[in-house]
LODOLO-606725 format. One record per residue: residue in three letters; z, y, x of N, C-alpha, C in turn; residue number from 1. Coordinates in nm, 3 decimals, always signed. Layout:
<pts>
("ala" (Z Y X) (Z Y X) (Z Y X) NUM) ...
</pts>
This chain:
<pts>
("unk" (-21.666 -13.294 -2.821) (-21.691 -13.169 -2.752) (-21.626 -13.051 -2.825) 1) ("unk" (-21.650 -13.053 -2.983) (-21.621 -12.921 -3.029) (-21.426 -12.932 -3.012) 2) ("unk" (-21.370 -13.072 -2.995) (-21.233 -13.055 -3.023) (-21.169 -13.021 -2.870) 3) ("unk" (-21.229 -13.035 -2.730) (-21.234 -12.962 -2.647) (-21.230 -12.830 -2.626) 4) ("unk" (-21.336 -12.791 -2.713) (-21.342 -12.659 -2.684) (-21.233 -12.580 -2.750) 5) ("unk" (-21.214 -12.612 -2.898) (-21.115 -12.567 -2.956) (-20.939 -12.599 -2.895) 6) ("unk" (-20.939 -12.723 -2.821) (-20.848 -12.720 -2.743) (-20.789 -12.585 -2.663) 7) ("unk" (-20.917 -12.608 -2.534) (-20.920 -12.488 -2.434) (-20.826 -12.360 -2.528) 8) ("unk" (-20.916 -12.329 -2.636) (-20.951 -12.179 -2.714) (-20.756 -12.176 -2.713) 9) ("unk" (-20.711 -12.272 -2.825) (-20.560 -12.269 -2.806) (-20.500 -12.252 -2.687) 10) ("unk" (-20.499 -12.312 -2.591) (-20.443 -12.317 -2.449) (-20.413 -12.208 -2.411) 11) ("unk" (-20.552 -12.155 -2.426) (-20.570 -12.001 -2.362) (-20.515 -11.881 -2.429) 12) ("unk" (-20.513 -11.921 -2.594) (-20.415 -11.834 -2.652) (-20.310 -11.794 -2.663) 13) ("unk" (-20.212 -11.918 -2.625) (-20.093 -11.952 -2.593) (-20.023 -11.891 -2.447) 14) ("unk" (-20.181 -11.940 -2.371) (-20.094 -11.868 -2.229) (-20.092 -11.723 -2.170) 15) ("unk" (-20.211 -11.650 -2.265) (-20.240 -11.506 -2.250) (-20.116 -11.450 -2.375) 16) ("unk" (-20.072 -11.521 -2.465) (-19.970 -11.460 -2.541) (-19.908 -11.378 -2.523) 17) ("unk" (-19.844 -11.270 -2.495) (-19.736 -11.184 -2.483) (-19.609 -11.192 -2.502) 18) ("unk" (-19.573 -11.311 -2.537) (-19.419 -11.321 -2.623) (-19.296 -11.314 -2.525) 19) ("unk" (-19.203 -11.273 -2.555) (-19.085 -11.211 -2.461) (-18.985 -11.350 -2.433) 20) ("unk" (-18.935 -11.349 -2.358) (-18.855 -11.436 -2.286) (-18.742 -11.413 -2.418) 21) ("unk" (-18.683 -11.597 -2.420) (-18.629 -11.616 -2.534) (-18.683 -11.633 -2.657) 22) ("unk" (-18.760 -11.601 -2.646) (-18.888 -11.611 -2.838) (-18.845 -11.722 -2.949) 23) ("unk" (-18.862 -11.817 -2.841) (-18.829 -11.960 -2.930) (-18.661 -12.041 -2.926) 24) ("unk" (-18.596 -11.945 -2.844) (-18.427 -12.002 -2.841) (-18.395 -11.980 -2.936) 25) ("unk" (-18.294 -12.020 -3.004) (-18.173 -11.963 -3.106) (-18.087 -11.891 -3.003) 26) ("unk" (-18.055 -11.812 -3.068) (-17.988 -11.682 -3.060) (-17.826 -11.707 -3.042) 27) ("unk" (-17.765 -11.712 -2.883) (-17.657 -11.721 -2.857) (-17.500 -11.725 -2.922) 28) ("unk" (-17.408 -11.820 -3.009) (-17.302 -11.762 -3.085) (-17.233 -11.625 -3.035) 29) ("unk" (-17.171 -11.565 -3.107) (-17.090 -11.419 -3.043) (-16.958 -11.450 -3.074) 30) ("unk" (-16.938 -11.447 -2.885) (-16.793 -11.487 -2.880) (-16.739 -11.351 -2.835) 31) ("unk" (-16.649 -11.315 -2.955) (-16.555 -11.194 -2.909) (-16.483 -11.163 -2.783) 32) ("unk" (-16.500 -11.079 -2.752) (-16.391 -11.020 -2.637) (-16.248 -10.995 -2.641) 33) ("unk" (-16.196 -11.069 -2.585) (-16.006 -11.011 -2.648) (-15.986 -10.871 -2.546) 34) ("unk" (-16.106 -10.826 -2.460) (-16.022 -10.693 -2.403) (-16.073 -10.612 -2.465) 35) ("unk" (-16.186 -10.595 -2.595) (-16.194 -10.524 -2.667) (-16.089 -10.497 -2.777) 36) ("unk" (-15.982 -10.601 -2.822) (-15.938 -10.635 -2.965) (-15.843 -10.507 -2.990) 37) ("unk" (-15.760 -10.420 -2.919) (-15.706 -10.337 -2.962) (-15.756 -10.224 -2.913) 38) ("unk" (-15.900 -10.198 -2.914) (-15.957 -10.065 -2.841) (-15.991 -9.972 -2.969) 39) ("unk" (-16.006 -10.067 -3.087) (-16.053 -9.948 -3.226) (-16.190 -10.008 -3.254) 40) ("unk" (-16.243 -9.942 -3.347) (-16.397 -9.969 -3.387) (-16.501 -9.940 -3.213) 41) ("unk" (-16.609 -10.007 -3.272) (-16.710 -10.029 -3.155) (-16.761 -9.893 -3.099) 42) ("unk" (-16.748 -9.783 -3.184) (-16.796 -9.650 -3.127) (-16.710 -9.570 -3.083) 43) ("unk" (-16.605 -9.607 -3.085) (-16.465 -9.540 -2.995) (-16.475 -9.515 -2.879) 44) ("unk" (-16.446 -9.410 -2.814) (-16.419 -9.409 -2.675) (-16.385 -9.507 -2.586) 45) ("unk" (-16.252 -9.544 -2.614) (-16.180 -9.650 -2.559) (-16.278 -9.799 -2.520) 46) ("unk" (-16.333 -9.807 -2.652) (-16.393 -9.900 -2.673) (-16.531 -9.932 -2.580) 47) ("unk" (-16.588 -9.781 -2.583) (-16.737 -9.776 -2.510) (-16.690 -9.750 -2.310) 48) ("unk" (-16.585 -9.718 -2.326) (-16.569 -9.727 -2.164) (-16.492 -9.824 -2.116) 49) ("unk" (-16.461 -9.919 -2.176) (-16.424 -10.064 -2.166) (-16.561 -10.162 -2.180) 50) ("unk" (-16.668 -10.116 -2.240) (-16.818 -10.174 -2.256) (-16.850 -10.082 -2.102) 51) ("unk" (-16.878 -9.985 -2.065) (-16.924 -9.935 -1.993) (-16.857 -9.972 -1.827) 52) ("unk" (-16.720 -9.992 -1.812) (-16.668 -10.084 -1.692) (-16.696 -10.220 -1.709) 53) ("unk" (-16.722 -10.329 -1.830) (-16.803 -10.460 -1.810) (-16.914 -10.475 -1.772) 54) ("unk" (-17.027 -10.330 -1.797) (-17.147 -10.344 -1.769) (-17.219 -10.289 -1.640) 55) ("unk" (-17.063 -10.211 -1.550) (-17.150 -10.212 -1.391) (-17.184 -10.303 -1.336) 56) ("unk" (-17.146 -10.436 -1.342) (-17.207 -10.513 -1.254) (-17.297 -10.588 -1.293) 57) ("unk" (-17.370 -10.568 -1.409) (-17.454 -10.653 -1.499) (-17.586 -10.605 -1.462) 58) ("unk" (-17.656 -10.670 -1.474) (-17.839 -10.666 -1.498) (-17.902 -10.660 -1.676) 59) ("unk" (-17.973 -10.612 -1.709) (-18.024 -10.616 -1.780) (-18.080 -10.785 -1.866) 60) ("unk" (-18.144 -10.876 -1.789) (-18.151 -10.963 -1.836) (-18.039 -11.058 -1.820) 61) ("unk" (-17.898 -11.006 -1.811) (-17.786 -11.087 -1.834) (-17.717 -11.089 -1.980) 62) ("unk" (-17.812 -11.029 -2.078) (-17.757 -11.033 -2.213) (-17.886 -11.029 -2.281) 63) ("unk" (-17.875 -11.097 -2.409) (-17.995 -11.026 -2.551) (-17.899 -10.951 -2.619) 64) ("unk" (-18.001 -10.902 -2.693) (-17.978 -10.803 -2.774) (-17.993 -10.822 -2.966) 65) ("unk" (-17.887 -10.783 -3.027) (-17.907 -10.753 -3.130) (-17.923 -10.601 -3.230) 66) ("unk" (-18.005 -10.563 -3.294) (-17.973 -10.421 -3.358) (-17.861 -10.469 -3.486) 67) ("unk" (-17.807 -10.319 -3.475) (-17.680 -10.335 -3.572) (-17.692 -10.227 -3.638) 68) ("unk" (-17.700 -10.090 -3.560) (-17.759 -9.958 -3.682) (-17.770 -9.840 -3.541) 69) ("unk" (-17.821 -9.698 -3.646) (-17.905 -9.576 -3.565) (-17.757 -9.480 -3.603) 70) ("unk" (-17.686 -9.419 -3.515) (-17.576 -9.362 -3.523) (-17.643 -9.194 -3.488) 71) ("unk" (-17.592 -9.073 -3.552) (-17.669 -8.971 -3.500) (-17.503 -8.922 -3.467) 72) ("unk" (-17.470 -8.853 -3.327) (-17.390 -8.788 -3.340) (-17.363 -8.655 -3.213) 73) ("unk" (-17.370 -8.587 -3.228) (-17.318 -8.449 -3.165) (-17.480 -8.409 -3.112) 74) ("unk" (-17.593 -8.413 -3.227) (-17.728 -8.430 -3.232) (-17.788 -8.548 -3.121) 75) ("unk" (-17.760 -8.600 -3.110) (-17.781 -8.702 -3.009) (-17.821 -8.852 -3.096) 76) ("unk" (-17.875 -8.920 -3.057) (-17.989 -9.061 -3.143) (-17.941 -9.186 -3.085) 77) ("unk" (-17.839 -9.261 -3.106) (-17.800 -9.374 -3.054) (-17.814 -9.493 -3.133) 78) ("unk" (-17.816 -9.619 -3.074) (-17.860 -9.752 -3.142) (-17.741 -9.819 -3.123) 79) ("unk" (-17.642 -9.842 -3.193) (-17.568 -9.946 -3.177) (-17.573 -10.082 -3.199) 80) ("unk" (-17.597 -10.118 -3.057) (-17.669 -10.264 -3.026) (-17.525 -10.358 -2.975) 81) ("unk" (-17.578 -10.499 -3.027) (-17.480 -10.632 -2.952) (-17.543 -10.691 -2.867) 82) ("unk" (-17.465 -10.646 -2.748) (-17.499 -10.727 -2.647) (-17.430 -10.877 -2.618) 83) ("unk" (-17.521 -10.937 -2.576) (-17.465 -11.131 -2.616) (-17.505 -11.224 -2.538) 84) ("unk" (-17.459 -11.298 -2.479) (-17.481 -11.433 -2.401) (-17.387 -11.535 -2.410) 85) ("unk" (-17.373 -11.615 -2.343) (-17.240 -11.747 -2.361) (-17.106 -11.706 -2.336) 86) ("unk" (-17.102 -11.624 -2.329) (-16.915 -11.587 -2.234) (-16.931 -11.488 -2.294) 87) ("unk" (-17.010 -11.372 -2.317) (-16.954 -11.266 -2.389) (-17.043 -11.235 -2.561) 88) ("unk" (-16.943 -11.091 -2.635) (-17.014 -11.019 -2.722) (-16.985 -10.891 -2.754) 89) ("unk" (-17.049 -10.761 -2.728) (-16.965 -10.708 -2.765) (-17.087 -10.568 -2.833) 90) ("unk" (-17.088 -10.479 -2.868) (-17.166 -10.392 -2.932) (-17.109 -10.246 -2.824) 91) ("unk" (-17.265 -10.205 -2.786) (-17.312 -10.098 -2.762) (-17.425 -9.953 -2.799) 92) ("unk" (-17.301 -9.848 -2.756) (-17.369 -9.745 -2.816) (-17.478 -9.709 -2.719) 93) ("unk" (-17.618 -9.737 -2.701) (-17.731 -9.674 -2.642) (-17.792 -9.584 -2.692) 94) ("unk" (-17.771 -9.503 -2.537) (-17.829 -9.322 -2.610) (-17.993 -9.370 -2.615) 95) ("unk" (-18.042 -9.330 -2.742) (-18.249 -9.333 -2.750) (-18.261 -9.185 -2.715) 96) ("unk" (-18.357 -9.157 -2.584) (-18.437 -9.026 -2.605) (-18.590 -9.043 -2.581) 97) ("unk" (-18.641 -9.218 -2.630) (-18.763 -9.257 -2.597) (-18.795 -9.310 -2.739) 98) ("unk" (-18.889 -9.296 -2.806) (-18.908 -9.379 -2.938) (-19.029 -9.395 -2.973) 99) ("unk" (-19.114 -9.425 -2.862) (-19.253 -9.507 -2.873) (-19.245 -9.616 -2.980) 100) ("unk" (-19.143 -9.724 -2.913) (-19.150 -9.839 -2.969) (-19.034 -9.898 -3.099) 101) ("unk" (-18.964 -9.752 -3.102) (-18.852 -9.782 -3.188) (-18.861 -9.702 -3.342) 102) ("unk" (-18.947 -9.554 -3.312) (-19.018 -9.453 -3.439) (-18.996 -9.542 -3.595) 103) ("unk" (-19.019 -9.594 -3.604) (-19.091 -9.756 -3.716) (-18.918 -9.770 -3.766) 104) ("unk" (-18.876 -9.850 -3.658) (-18.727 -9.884 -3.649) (-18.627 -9.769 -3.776) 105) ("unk" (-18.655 -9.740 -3.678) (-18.525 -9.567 -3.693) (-18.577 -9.530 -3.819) 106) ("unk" (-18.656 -9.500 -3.883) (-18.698 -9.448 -4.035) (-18.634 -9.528 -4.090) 107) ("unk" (-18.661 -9.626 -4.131) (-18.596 -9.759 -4.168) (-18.406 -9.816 -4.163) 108) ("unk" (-18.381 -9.734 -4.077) (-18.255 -9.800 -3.991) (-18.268 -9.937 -3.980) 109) ("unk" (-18.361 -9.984 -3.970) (-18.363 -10.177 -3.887) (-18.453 -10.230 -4.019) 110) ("unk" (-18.418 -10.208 -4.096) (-18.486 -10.286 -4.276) (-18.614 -10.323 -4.260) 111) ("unk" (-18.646 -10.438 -4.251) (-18.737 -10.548 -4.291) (-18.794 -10.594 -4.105) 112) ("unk" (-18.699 -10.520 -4.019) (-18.756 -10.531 -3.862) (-18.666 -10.677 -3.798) 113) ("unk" (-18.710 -10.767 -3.717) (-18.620 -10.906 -3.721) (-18.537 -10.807 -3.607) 114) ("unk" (-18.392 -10.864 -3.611) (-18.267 -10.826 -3.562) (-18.246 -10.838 -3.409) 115) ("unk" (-18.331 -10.982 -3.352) (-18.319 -10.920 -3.225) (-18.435 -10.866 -3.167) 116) ("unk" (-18.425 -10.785 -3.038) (-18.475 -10.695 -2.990) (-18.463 -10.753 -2.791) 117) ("unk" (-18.602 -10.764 -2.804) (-18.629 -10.871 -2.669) (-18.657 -10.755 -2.578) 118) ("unk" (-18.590 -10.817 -2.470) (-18.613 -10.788 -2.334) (-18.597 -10.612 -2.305) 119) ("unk" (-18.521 -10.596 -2.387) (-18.439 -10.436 -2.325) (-18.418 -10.422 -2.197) 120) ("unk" (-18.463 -10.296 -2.152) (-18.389 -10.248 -2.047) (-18.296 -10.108 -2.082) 121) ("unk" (-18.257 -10.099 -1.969) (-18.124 -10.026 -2.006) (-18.068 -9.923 -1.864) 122) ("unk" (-17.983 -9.880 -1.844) (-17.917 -9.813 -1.745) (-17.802 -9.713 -1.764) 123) ("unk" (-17.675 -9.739 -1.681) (-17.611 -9.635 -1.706) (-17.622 -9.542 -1.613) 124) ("unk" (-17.654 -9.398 -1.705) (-17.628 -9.302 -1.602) (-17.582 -9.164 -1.677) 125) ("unk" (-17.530 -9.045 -1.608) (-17.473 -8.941 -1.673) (-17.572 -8.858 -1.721) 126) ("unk" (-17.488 -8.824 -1.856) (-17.564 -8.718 -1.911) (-17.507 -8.655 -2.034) 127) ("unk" (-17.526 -8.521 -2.006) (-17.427 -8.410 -2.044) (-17.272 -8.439 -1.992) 128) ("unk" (-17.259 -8.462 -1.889) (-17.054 -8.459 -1.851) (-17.042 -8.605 -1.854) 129) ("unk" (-17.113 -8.684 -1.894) (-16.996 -8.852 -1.925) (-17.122 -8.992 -1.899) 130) ("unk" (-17.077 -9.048 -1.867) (-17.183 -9.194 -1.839) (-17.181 -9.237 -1.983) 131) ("unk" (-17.294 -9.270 -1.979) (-17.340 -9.356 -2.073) (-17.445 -9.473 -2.055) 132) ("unk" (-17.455 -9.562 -2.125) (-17.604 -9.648 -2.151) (-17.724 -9.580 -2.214) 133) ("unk" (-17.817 -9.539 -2.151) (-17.966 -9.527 -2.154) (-18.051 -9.594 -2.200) 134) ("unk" (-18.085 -9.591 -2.315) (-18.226 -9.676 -2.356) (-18.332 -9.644 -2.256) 135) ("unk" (-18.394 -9.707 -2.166) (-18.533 -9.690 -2.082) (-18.641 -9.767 -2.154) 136) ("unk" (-18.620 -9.899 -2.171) (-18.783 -10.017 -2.283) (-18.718 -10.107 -2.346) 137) ("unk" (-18.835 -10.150 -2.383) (-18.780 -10.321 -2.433) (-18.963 -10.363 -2.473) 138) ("unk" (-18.971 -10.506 -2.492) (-19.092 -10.597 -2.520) (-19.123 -10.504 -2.665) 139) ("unk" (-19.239 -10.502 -2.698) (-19.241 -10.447 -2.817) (-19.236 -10.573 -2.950) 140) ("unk" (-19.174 -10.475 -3.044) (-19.134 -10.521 -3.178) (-19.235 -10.621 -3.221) 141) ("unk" (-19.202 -10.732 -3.276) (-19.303 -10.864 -3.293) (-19.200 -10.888 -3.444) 142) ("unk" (-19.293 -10.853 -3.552) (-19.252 -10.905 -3.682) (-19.284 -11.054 -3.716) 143) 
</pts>
């Protein structure tokens, strides 16, 4: 009886869990892009609107995510993240103007936080003059 019950108790722990899609995969190889290879470093112009024409037709859960670092520039708070699945890899600059779940993160720049970062969402849309990627959520941080 008691190994029943303690059964159940697991079952139920397991299935009320919270854990984000992907939890238990290994983490996709990163296969380079050759239409990135002569665009410059990952925060280049060139570079981010060559990321930004691959990613109109994409969904959000068509890539994971890795953190790579917190870029501050023209006062503005961006995460330069790798985005990754089987066919592609490539690193994006996402503007943060939300930091519920990232505050922790960002002090830190990533240090001692695990590298990927489940179930982002995302969006491009304009702001100040130029499109960009939008941080909107993600699953929260699970050390």
């Amino acid at each position: 009886m008691k190994k029943s019950i303690l059964f159940i108790l697991v079952l139920v722990g397991f299935t009320t869990c919270d854990l984000p899609e992907h939890y238990f995969e290994s983490a996709p190889e990163c296969v380079e892009q050759t239409q990135f290879a002569d665009l410059g470093e990952p925060t280049s112009p060139d570079y981010q609107a060559q990321v930004l024409s691959l990613l109109e037709t994409k969904v959000t859960s068509d890539f994971r995510y890795f953190f790579k670092t917190f870029l501050e520039e023209d006062g503005k708070s961006y995460m330069l993240t790798n985005f990754r699945n089987k066919e592609a890899c490539f690193d994006v600059k996402v503007l943060v103007e939300r930091w519920d779940k990232l505050a922790g993160m960002k002090r830190t720049n990533g240090d001692y936080y695990p590298n990927e970062l489940h179930d982002v969402q995302w969006e491009i849309q304009e702001a100040e003059g130029k499109r960009q990627v939008i941080y909107i959520d993600m699953h929260r941080i699970i050390d």
